[in-house]
N, C-alpha and C positions, 0 to 999 in steps of 0.2 A: 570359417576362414575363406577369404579369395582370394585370389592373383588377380591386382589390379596392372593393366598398363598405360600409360598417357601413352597421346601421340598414337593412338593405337589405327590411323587409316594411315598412317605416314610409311615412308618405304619399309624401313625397319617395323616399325609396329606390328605390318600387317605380318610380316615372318612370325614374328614371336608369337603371337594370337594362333595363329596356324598351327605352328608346335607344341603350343602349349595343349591345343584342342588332339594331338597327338599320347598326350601323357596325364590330363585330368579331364572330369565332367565340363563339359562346358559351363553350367552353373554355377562352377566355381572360376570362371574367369569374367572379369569386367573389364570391358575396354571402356577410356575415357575419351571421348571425341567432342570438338569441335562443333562438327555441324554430322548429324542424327544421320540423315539420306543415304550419307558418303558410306555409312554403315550397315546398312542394309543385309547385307550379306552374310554381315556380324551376327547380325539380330538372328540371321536365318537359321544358323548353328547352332541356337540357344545362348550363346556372347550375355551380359548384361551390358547393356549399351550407357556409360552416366555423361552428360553432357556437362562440357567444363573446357574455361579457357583460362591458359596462363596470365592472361594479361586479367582476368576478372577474381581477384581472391576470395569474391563470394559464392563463386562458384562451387567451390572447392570444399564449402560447411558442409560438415554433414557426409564428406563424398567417401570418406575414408571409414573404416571400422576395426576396432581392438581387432588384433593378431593379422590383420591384412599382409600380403607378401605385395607390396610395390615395385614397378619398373618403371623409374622416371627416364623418359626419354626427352635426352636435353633439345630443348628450342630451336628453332632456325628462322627466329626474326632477329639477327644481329643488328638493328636499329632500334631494339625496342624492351633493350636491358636484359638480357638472358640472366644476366642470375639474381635479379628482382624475381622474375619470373617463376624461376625454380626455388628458388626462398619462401614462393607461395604454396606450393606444393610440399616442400619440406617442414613447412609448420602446420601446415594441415594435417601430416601423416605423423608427426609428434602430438597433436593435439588429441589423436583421434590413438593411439598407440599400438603404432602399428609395430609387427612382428619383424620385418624386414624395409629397408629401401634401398634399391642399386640401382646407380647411374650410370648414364652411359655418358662417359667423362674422353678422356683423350691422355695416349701415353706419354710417360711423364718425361720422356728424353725430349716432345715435343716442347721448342722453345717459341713457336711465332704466334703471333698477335690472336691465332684462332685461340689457342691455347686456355689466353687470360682468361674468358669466362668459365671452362673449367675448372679452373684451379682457384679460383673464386668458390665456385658452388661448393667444389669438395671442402673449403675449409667451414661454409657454413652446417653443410650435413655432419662432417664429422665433428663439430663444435654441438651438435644439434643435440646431441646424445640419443638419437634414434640409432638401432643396430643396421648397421650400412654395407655396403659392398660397392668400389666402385669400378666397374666397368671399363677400364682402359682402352677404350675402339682406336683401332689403328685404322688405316685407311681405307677405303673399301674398292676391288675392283669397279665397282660400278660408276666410282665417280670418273672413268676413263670409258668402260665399254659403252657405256650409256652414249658417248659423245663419239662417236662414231663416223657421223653422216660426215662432219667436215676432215675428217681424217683419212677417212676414203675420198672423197672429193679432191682432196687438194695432194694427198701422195705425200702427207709427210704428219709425222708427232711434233707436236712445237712446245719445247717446254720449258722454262727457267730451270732446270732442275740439275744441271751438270749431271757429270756421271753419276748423281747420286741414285741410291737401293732403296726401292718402298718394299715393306712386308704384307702387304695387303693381303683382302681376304672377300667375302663374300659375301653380303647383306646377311645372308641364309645362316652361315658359317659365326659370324656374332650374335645372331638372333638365337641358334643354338647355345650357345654359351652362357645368356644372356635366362633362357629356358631352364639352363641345368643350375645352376645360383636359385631362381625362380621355386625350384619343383624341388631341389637336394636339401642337405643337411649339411650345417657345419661352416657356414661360408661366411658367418658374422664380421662385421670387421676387418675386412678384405678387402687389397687392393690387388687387381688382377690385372698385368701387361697382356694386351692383346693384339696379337697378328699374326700374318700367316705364315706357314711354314718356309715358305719358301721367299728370298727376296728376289726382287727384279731392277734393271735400271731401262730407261724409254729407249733407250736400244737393242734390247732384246726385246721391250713391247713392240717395235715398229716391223722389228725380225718375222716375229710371233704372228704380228698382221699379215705380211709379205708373205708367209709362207701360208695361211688359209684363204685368204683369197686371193693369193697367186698372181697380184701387184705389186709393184715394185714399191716399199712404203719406206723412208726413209726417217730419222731423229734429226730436226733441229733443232739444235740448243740458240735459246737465245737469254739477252739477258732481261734478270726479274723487271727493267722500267719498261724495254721493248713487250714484253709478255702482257703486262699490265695495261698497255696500251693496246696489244690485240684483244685481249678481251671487253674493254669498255668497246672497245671500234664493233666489235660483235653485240652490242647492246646487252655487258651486264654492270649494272651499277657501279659505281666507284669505288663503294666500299667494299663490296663483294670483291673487283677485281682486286683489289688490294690483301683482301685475307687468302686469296686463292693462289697470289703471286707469293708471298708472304710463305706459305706451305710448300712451294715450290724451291723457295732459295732453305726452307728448314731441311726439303727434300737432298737437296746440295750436297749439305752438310751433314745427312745422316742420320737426322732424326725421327724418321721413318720406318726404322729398321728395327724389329720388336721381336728379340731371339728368344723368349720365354720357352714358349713352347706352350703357353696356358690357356690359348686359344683352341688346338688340338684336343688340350689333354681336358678341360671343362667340355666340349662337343661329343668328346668319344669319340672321335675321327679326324684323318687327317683333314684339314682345311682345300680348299675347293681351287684346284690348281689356276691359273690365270689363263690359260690355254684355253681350258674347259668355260670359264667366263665369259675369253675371247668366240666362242664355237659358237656359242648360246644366242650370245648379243648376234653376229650374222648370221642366222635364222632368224633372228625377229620374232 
């Protein structure tokens, strides 16, 4: 038996690889990559390295073997059919009969456009009659602290989001979760809400700034078309700004907000304060 994981140099990936070399032999985990080099490091630990790309489903013969425990970590080429994609990886790991597959899907209050491809994949997997778990990822601190530079720069949060509450949580913090499903007993068939314990709205994230580095950082709200048009004007794609904006006015509305608690209680700790993210990210 192995713990396979895709996607395994990607941000998430690399947590869960990490953790996982925490709690079993290395030998008994395989990460599935892309491109070999980027893994290195993989390899250093003793990792099995298998080379394989979602957009190539020959990649995929062969990659799988009876009782494998899998973590399909979903796509981030939204141009390029995400749940084609994971459809490949899901009849490979039927084909091959595997013991386990959890997704890393998106919670189910979320209603905007990102959504669609999960809730596509989950009906294929669990149509699939492979034993499943899916993965509900709520939002991650990092898709804010990571963006930093122009939030200091310019002395303010700008974000379609009204007074809406994200529950976020921590790359590390799902990748745990994500670990314990992986390595535990008993999680067949399971759908799991996940986020962080705590919510926040961009006015206390802006607070939160202001009071670590000791600038004055203010919340502007603006609206989802104004928003969509800062970030394409920043050079990101059109369709990216569109799904980011899209999450933004879901934000509004509340869909972001994942009071389970199952995030925690799968980690065995509580989830990794927003504070403590914010600390992290200015240090560098």
């Amino acid at each position: 038996m192995s713990i396979v994981v895709t996607g395994a140099t990607g941000h998430l990936g690399r947590h869960v690889v990490r953790q996982l070399l925490e709690k079993v032999p290395a030998d008994q985990v395989t990460a599935v990559v892309r491109d070999r080099g980027k893994a290195a490091d993989l390899a250093a630990r003793g990792v099995r390295l298998a080379v394989a790309d979602y957009n190539s489903p020959e990649t995929f013969d062969g990659l799988f073997a009876s009782g494998d425990r899998v973590l399909l970590i979903s796509g981030n080429e939204f141009d390029k059919g995400r749940v084609g994609q994971h459809t490949i990886v899901i009849e490979a790991a039927k084909k091959a009969g595997v013991a386990l597959l959890a997704y890393t899907s998106a919670p189910s209050s979320l209603k905007a456009a990102l959504a669609d491809d999960h809730r596509a994949t989950e009906e294929v997997l669990v149509g699939s009659g492979v034993p499943y778990v899916l993965l509900r990822n709520g939002w991650y601190h990092e898709n804010y602290t990571e963006q930093l530079a122009p939030v200091l720069e310019h002395g303010a949060v700008v974000q379609a989001a009204g007074e809406g509450r994200v529950s976020s949580a921590s790359r590390a913090d799902y990748a745990a979760a994500a670990v314990a499903v992986l390595t535990g007993e008993g999680h067949e068939n399971t759908a799991y809400e996940l986020g962080g314990d705590e919510a926040w709205s961009f006015a206390e994230y802006a607070a939160e700034l202001s009071r670590q580095t000791g600038k004055e950082i203010g919340y502007t709200p603006v609206s989802v078309e104004d928003y969509t048009g800062i970030l394409t004007g920043a050079g990101v794609p059109g369709p990216l700004a569109d799904v980011f904006a899209g999450v933004d006015a879901a934000i509004a509305k509340g869909e972001l907000v994942v009071s389970t608690g199952d995030l925690s209680r799968l980690a065995g700790r509580p989830t990794t304060p927003l504070a403590e993210a914010v600390a992290a990210a200015l240090k560098g």
